[in-house]
PyMOL Python script that loads the backbone (N, CA, C, O; Angstrom):
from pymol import cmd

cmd.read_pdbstr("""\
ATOM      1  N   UNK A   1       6.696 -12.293  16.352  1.00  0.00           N
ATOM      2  CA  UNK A   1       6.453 -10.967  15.841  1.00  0.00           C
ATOM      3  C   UNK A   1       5.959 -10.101  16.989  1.00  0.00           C
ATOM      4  O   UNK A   1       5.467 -10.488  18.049  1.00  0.00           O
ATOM      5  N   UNK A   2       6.138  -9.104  16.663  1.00  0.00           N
ATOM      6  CA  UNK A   2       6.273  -7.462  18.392  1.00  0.00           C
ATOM      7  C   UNK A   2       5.301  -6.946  17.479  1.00  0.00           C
ATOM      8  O   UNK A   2       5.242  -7.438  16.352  1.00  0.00           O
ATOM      9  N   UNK A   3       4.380  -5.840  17.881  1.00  0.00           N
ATOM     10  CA  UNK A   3       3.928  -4.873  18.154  1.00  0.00           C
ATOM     11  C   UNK A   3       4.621  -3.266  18.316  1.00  0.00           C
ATOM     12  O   UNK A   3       4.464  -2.880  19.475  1.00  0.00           O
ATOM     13  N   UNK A   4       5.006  -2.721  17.853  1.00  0.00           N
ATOM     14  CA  UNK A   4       5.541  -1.482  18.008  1.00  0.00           C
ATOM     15  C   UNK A   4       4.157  -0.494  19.003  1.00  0.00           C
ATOM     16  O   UNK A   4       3.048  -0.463  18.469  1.00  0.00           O
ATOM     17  N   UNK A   5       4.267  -0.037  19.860  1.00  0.00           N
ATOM     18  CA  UNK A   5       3.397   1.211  20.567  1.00  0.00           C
ATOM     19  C   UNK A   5       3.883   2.043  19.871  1.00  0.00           C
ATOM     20  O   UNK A   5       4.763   1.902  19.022  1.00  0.00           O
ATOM     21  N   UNK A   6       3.056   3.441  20.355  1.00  0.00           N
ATOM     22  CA  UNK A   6       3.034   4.640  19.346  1.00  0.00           C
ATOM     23  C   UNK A   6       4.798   5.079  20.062  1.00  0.00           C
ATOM     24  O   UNK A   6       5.798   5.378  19.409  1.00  0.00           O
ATOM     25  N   UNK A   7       4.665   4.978  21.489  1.00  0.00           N
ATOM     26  CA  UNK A   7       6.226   5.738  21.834  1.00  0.00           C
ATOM     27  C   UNK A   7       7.317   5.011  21.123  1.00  0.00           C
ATOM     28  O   UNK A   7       8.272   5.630  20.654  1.00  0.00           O
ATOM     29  N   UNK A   8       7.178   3.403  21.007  1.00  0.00           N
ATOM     30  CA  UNK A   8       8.234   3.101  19.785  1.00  0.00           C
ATOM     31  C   UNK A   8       8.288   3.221  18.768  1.00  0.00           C
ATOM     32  O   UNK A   8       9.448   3.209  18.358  1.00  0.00           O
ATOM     33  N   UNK A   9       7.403   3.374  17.885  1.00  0.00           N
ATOM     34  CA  UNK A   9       6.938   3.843  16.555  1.00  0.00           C
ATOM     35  C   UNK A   9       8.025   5.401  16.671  1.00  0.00           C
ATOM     36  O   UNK A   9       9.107   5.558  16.104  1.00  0.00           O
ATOM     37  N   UNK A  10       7.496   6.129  17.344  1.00  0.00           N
ATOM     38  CA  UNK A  10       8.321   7.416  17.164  1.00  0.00           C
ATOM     39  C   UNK A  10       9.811   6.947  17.588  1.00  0.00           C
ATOM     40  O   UNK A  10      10.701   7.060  16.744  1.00  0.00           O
ATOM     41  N   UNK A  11      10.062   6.514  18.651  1.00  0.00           N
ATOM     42  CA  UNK A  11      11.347   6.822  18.871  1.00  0.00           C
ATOM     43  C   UNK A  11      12.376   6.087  17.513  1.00  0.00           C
ATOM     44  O   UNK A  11      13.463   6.592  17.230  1.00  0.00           O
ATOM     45  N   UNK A  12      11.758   4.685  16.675  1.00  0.00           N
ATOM     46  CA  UNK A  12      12.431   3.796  15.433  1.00  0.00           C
ATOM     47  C   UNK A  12      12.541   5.749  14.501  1.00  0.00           C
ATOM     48  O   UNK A  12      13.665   6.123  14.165  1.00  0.00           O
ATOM     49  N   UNK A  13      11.507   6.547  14.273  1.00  0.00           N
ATOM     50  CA  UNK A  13      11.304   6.959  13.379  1.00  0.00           C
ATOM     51  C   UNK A  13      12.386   8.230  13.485  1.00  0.00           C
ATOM     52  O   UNK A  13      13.113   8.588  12.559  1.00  0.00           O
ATOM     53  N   UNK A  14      12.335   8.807  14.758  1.00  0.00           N
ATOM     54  CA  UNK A  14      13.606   9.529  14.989  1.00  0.00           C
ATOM     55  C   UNK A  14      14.551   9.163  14.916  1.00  0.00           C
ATOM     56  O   UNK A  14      15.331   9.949  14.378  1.00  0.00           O
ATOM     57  N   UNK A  15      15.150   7.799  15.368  1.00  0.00           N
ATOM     58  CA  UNK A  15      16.483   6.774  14.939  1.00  0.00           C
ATOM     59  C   UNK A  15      16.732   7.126  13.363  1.00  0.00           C
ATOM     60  O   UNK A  15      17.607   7.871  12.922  1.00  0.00           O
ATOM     61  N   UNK A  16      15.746   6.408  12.625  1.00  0.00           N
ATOM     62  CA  UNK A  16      15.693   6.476  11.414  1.00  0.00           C
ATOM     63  C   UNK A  16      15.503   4.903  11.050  1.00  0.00           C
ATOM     64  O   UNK A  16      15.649   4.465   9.909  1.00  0.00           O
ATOM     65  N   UNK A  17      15.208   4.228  12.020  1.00  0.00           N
ATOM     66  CA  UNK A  17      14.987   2.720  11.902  1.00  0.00           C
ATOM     67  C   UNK A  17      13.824   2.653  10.460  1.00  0.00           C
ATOM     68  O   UNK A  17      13.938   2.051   9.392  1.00  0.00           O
ATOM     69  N   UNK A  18      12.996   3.318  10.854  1.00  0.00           N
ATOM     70  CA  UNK A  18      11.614   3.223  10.310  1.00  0.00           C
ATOM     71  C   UNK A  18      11.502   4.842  10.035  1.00  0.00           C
ATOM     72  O   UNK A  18      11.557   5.828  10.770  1.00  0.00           O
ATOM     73  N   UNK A  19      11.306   4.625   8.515  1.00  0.00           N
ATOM     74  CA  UNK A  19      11.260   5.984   7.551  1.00  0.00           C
ATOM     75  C   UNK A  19      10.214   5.952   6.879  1.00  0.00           C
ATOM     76  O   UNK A  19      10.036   5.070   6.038  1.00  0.00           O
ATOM     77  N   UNK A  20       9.068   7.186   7.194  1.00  0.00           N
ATOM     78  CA  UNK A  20       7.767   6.815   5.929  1.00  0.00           C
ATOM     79  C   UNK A  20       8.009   8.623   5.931  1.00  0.00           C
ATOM     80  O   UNK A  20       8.440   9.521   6.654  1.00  0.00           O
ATOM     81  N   UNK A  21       7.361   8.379   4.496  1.00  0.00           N
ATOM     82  CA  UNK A  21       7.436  10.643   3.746  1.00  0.00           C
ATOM     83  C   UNK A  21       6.462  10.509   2.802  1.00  0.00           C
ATOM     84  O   UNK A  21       6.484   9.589   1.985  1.00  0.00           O
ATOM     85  N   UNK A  22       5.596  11.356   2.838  1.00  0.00           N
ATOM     86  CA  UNK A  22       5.439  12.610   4.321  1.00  0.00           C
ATOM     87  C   UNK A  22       5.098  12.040   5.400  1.00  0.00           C
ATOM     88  O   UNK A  22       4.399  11.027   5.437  1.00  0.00           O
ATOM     89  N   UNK A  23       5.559  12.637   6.395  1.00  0.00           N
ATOM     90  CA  UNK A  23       5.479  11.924   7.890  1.00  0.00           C
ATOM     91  C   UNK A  23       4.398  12.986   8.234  1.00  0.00           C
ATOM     92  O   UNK A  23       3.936  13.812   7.447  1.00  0.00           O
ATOM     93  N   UNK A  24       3.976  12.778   9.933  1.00  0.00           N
ATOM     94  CA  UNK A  24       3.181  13.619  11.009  1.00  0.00           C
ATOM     95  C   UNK A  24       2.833  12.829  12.226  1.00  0.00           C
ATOM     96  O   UNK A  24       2.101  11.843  12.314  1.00  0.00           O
ATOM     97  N   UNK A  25       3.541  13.493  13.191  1.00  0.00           N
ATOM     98  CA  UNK A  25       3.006  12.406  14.721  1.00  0.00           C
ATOM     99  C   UNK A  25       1.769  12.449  14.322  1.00  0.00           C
ATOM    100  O   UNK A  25       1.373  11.283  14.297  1.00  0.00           O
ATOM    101  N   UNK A  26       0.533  13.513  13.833  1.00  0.00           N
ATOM    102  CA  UNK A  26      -0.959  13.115  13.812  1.00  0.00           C
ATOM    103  C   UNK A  26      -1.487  11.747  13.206  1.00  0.00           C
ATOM    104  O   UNK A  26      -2.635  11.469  13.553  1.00  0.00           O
ATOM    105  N   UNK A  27      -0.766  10.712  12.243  1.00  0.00           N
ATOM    106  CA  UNK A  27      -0.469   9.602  12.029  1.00  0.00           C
ATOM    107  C   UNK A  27      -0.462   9.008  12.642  1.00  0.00           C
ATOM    108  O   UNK A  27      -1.331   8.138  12.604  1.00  0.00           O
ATOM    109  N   UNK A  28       0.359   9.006  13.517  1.00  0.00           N
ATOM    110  CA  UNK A  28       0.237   7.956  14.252  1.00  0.00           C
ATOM    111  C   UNK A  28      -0.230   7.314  16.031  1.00  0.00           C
ATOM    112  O   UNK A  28       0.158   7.682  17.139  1.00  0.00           O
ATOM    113  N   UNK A  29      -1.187   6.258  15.611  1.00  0.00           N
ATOM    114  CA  UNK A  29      -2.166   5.838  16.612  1.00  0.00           C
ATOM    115  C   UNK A  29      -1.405   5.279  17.662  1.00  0.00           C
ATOM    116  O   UNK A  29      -0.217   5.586  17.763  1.00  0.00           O
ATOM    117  N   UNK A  30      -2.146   4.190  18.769  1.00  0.00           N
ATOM    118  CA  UNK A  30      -1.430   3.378  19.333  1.00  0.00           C
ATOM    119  C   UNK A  30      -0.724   2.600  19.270  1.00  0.00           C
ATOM    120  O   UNK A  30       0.105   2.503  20.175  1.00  0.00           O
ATOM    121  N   UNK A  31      -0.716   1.834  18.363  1.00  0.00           N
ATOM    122  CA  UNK A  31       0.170   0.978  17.933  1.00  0.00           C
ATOM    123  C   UNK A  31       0.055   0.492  15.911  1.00  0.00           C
ATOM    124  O   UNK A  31      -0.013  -0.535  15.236  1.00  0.00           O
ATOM    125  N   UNK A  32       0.090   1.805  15.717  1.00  0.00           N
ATOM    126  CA  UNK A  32       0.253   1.923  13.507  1.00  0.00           C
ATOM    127  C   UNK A  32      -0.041   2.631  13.594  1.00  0.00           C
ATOM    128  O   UNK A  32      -0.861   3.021  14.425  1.00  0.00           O
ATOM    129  N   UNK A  33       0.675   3.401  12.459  1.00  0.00           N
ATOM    130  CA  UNK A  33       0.371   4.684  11.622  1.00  0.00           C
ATOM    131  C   UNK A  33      -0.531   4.455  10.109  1.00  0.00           C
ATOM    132  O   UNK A  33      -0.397   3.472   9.380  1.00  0.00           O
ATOM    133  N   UNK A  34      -1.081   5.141   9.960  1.00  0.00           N
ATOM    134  CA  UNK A  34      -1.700   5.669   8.927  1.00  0.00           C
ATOM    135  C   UNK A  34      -0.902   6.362   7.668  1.00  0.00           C
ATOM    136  O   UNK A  34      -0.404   7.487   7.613  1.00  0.00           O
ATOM    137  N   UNK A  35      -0.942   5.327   6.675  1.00  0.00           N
ATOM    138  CA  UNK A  35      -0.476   5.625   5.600  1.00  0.00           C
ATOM    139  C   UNK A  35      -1.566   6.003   4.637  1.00  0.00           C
ATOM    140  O   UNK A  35      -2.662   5.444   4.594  1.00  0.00           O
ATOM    141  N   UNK A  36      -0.978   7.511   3.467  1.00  0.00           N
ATOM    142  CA  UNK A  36      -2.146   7.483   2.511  1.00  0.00           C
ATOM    143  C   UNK A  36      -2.169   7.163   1.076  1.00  0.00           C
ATOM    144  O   UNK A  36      -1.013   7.083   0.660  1.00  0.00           O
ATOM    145  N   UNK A  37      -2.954   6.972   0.260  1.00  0.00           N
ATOM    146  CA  UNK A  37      -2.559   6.460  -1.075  1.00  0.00           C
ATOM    147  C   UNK A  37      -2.529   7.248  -2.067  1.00  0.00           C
ATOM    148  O   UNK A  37      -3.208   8.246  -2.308  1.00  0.00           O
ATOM    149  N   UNK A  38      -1.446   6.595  -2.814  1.00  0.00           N
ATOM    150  CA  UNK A  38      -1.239   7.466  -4.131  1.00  0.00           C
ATOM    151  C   UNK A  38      -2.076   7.475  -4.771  1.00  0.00           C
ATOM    152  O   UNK A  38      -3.021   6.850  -4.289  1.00  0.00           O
ATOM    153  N   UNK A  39      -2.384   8.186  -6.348  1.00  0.00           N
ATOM    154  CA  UNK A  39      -3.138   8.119  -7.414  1.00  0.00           C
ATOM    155  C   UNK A  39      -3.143   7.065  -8.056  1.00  0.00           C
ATOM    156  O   UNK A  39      -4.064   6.805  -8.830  1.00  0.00           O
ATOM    157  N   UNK A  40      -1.782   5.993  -7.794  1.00  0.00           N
ATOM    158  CA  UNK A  40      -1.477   4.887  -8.645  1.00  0.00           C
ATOM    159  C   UNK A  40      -2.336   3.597  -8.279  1.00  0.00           C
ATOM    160  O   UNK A  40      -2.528   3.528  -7.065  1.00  0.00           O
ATOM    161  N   UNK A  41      -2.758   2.823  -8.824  1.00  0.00           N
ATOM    162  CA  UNK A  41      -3.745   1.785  -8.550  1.00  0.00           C
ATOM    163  C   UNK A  41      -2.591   0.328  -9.269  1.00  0.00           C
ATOM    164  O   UNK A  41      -2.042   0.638 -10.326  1.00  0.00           O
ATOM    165  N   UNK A  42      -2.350  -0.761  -8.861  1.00  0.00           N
ATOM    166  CA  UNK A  42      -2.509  -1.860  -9.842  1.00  0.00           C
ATOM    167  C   UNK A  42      -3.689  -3.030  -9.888  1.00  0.00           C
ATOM    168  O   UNK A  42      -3.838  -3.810  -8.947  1.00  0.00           O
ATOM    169  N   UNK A  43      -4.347  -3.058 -10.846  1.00  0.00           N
ATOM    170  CA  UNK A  43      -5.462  -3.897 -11.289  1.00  0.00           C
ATOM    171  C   UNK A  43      -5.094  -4.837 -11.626  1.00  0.00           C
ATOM    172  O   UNK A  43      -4.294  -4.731 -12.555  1.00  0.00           O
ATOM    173  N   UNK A  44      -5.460  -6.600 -11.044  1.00  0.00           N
ATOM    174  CA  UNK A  44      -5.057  -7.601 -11.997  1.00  0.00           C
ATOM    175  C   UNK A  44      -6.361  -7.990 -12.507  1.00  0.00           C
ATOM    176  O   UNK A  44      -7.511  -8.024 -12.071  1.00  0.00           O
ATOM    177  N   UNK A  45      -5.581  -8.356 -13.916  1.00  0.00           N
ATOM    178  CA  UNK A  45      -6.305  -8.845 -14.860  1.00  0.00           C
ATOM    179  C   UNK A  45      -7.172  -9.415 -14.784  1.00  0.00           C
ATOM    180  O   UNK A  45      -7.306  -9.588 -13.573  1.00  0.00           O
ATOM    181  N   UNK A  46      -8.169 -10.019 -15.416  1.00  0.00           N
ATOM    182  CA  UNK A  46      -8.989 -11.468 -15.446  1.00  0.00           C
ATOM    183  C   UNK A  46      -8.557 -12.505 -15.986  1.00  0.00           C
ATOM    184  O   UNK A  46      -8.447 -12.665 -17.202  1.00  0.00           O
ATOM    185  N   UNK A  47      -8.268 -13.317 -15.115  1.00  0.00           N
ATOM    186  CA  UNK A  47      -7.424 -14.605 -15.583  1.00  0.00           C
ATOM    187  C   UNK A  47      -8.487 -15.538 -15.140  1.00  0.00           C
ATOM    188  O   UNK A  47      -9.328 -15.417 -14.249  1.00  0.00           O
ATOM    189  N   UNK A  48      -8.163 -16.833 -16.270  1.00  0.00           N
ATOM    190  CA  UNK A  48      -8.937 -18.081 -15.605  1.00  0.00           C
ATOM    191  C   UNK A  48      -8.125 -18.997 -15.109  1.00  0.00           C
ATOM    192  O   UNK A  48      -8.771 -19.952 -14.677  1.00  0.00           O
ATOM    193  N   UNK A  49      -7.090 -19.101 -14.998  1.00  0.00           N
ATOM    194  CA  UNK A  49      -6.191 -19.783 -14.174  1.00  0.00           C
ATOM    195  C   UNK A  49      -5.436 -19.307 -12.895  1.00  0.00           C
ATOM    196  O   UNK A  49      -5.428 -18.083 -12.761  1.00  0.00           O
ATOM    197  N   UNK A  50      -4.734 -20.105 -11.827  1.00  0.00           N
ATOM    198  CA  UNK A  50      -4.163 -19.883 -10.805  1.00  0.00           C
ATOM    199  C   UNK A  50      -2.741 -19.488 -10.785  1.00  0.00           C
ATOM    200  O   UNK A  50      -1.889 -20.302 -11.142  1.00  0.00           O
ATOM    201  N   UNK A  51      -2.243 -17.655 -10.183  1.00  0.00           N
ATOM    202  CA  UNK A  51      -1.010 -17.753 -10.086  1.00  0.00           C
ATOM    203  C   UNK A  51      -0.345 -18.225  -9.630  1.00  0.00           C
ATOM    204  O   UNK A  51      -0.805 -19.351  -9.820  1.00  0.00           O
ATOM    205  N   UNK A  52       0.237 -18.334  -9.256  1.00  0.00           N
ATOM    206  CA  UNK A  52       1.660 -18.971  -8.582  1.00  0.00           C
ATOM    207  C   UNK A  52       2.042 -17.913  -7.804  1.00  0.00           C
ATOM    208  O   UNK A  52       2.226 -17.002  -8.611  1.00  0.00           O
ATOM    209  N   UNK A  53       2.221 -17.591  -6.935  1.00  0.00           N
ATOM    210  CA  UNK A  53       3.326 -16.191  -6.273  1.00  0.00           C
ATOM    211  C   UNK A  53       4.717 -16.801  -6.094  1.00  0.00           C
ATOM    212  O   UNK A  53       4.778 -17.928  -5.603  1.00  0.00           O
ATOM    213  N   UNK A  54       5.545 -16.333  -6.352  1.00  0.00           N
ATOM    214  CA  UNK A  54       6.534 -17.237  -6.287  1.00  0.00           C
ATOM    215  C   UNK A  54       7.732 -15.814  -6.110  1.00  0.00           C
ATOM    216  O   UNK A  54       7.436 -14.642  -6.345  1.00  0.00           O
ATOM    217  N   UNK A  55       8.972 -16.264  -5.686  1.00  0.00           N
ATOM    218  CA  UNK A  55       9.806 -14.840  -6.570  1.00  0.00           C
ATOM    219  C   UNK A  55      10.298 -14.736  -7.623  1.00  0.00           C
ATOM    220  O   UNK A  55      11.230 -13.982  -7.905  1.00  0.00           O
ATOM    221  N   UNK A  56       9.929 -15.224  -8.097  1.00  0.00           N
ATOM    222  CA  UNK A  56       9.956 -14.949  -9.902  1.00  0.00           C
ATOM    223  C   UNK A  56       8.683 -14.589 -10.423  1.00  0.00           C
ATOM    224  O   UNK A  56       8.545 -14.513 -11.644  1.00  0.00           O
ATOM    225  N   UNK A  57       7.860 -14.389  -9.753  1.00  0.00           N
ATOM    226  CA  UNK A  57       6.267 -13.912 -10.587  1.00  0.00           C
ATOM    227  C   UNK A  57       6.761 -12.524 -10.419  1.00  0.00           C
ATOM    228  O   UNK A  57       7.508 -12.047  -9.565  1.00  0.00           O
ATOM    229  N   UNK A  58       6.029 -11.868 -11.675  1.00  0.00           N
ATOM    230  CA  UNK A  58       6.545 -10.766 -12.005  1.00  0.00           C
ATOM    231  C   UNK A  58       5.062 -10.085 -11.769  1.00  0.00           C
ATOM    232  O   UNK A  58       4.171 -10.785 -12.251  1.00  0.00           O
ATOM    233  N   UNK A  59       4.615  -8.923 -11.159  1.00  0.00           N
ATOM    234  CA  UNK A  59       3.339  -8.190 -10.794  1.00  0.00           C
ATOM    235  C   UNK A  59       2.463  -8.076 -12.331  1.00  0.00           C
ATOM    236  O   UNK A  59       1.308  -8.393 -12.618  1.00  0.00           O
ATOM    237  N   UNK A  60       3.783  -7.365 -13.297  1.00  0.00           N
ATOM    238  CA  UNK A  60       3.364  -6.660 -14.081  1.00  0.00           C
ATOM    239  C   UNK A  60       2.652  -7.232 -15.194  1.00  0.00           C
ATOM    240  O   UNK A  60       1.895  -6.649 -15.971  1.00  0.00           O
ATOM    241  N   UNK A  61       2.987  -8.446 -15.176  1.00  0.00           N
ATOM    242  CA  UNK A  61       2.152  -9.791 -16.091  1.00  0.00           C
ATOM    243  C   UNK A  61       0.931  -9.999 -15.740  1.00  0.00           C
ATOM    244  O   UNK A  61       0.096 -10.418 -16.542  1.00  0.00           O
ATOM    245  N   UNK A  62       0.640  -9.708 -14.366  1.00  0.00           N
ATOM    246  CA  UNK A  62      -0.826 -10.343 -14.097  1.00  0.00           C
ATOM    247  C   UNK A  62      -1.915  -8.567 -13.577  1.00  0.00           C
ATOM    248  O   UNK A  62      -3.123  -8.339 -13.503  1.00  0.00           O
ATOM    249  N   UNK A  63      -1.067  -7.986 -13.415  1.00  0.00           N
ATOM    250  CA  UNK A  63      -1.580  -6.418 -13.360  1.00  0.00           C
ATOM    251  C   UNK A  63      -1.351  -5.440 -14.163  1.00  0.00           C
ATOM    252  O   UNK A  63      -0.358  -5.334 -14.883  1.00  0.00           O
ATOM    253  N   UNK A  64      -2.669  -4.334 -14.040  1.00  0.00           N
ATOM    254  CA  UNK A  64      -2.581  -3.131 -14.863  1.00  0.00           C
ATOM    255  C   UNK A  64      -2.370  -1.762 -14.337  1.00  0.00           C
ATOM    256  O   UNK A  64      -3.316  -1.164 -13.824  1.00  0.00           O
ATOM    257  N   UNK A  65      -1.625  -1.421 -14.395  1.00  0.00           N
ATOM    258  CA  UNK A  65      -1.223  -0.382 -14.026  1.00  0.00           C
ATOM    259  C   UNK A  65      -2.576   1.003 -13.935  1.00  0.00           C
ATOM    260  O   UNK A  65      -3.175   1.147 -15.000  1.00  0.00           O
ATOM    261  N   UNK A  66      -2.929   1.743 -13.019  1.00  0.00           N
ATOM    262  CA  UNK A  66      -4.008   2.639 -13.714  1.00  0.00           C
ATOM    263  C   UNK A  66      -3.416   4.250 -12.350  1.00  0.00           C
ATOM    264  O   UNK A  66      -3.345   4.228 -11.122  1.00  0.00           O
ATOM    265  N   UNK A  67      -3.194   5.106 -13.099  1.00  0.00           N
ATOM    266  CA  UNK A  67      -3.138   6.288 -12.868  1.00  0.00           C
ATOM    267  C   UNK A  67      -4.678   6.894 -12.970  1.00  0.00           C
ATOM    268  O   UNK A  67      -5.398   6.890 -13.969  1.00  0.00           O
ATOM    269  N   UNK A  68      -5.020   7.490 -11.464  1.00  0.00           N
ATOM    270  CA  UNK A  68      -5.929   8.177 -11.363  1.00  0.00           C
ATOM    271  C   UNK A  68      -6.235   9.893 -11.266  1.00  0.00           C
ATOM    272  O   UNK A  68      -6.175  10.462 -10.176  1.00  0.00           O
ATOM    273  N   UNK A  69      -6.463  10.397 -12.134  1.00  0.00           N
ATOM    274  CA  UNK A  69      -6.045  12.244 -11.875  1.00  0.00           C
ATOM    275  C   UNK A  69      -6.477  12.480 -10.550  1.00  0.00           C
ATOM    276  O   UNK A  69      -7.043  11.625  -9.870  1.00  0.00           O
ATOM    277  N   UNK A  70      -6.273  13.385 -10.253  1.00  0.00           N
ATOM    278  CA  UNK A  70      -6.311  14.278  -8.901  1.00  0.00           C
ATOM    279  C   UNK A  70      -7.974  14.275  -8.347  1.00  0.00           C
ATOM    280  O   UNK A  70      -8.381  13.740  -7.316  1.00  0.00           O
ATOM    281  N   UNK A  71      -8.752  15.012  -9.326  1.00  0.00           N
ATOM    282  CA  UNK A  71      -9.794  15.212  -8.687  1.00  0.00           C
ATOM    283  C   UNK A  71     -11.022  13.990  -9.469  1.00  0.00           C
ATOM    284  O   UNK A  71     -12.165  14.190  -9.880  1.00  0.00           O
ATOM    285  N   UNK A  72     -10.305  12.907  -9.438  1.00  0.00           N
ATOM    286  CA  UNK A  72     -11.340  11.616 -10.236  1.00  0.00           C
ATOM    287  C   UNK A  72     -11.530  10.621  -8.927  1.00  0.00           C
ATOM    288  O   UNK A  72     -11.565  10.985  -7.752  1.00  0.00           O
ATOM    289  N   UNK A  73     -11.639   9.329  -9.411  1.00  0.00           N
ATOM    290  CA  UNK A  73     -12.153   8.389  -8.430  1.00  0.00           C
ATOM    291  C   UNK A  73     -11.797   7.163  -9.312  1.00  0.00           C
ATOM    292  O   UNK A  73     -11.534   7.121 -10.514  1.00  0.00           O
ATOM    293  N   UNK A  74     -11.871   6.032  -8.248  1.00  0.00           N
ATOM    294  CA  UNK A  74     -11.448   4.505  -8.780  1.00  0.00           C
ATOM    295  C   UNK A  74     -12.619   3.776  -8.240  1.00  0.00           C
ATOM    296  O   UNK A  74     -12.926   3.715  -7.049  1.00  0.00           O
ATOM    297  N   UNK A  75     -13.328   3.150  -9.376  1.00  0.00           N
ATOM    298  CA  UNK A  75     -14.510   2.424  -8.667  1.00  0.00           C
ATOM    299  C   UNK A  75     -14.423   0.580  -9.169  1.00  0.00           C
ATOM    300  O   UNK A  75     -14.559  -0.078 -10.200  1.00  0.00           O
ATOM    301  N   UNK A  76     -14.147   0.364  -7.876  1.00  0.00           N
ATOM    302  CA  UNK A  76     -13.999  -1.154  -7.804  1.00  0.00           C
ATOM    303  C   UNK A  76     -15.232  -2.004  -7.862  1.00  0.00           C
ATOM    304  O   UNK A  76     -16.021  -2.085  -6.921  1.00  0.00           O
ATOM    305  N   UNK A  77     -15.407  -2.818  -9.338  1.00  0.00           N
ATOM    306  CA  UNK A  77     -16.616  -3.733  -9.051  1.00  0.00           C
ATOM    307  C   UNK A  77     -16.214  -5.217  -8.580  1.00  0.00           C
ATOM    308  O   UNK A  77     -15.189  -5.892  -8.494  1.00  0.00           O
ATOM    309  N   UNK A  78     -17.716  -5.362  -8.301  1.00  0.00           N
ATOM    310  CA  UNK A  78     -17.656  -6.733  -7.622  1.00  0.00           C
ATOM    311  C   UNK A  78     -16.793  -7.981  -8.271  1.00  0.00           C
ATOM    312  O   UNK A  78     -16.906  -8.477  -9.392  1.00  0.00           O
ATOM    313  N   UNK A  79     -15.792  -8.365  -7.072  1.00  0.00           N
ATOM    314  CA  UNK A  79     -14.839  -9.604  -7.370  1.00  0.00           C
ATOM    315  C   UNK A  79     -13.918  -8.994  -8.136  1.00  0.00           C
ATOM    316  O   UNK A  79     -13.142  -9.876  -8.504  1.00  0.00           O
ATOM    317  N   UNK A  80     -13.547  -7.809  -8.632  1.00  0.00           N
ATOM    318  CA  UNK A  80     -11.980  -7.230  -8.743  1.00  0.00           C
ATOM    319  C   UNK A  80     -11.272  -6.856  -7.720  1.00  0.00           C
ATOM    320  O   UNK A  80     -11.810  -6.230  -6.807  1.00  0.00           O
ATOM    321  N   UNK A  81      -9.810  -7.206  -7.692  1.00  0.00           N
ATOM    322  CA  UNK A  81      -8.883  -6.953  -6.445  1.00  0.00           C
ATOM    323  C   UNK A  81      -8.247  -5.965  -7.420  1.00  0.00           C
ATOM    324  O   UNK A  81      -8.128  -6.187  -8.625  1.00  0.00           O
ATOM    325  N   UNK A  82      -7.792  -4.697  -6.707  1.00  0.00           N
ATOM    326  CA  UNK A  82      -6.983  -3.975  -6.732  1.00  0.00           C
ATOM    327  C   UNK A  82      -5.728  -4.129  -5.529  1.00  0.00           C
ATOM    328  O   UNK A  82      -5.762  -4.842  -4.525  1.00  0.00           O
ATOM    329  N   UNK A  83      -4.467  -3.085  -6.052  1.00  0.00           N
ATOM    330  CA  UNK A  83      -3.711  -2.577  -4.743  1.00  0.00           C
ATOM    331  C   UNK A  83      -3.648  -1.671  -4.886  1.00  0.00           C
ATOM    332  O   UNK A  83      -3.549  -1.281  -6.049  1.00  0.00           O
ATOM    333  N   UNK A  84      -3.660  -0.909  -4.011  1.00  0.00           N
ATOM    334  CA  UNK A  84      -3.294   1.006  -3.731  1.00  0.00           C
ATOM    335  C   UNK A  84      -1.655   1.228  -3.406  1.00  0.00           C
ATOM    336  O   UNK A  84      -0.711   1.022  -2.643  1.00  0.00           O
ATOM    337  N   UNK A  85      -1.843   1.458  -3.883  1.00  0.00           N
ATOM    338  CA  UNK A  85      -0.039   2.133  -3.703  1.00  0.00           C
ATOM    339  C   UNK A  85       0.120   3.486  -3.028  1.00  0.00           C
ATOM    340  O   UNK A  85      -0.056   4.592  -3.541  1.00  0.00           O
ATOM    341  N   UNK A  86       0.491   3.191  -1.766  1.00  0.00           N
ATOM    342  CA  UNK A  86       0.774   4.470  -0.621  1.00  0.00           C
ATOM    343  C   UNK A  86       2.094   5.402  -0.969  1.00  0.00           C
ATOM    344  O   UNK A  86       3.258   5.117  -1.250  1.00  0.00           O
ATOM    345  N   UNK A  87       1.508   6.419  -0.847  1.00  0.00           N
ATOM    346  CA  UNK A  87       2.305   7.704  -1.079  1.00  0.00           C
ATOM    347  C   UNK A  87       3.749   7.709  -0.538  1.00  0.00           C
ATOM    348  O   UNK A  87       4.460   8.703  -0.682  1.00  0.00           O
TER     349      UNK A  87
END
""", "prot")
cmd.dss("prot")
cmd.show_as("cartoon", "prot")
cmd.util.cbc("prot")
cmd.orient("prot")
């Protein structure tokens, strides 16, 4: 596995190798850009057993979907995993 620098980062992104929207060179650092997150959250459940990840595990079985309005907040307690879902 490579490392992309910021001058390859841009030059994939002008190619069109590598596509993120909304873009901004101010994004991007030395070597990664900065992605930001949507309103969308998925929460998994509380389960007492072990998933499996597999490719057939399906997200939506073991997570909850949670839409956050604009000017609210998501407050994560202790020992819940969330994912953020980038814009």
């Amino acid at each position: 596995m490579s490392i992309l620098g910021r001058q390859a980062i841009l030059k994939a992104i002008e190619k069109g190798t590598i596509s993120i929207t909304p873009f901004s060179n101010d994004l991007v650092g030395p070597a990664s850009v900065d992605l930001t997150l949507a309103h969308t959250f998925r929460v998994f459940r509380k389960v007492h057993q072990v998933i499996e990840v597999r490719e057939i595990t399906d997200y939506r079985e073991v997570t909850e979907k949670i839409e956050v309005p604009h000017d609210e907040y998501i407050l994560i307690m202790p020992g819940e995993t969330i994912l953020g879902i980038t814009r």
